[in-house]
C-alpha positions, 0 to 999 in steps of 0.5 A: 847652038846646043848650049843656048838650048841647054841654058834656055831649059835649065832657066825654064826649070829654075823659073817654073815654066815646065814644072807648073810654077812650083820652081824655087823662083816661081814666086820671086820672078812673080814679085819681080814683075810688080816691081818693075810695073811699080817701077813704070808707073813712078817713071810715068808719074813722077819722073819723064812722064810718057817716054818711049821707053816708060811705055815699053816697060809699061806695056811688057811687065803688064803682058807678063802679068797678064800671062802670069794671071793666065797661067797660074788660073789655068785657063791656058791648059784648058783651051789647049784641051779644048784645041786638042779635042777639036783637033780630034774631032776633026781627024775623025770626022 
């Protein structure tokens, strides 16, 4: 268990994940993503048409570009802000 702990913080390190995107990979894990949306879309257009699977790859690469999008605007960071002040707010109250 502690290596499956070990080897998920040392990929999210790698990535970017906890140092703001800013990791070596960062960006290439970015193009990646419209690699494989790219590579969805031709499957959909041009290969088997609407598969389960097509969908699949479809739906997941566009919820990772969107989290992507999400992050790097850092909209993210201010609605935990925003959640964090609530919270307080409502301690105090």
């Amino acid at each position: 268990m502690k290596s499956f702990y070990l080897t998920g913080t040392l990929l999210s390190a790698i990535v970017g994940e906890k140092t703001g995107g800013n990791a070596m990979f960062g960006k290439f894990q970015d193009s990646l993503l419209f690699v494989v949306l790219a590579y969805a879309i031709f499957r959909i257009g041009w290969g088997e048409g609407f598969t389960t699977m097509n969908i699949f790859i479809l739906l997941g690469s566009l919820v990772a570009i969107l989290s992507m999008v999400l992050r790097r605007s850092g909209y993210l960071e201010t609605v935990e802000k925003k959640k964090k002040e609530a919270e307080e707010k409502k301690k105090n109250v």
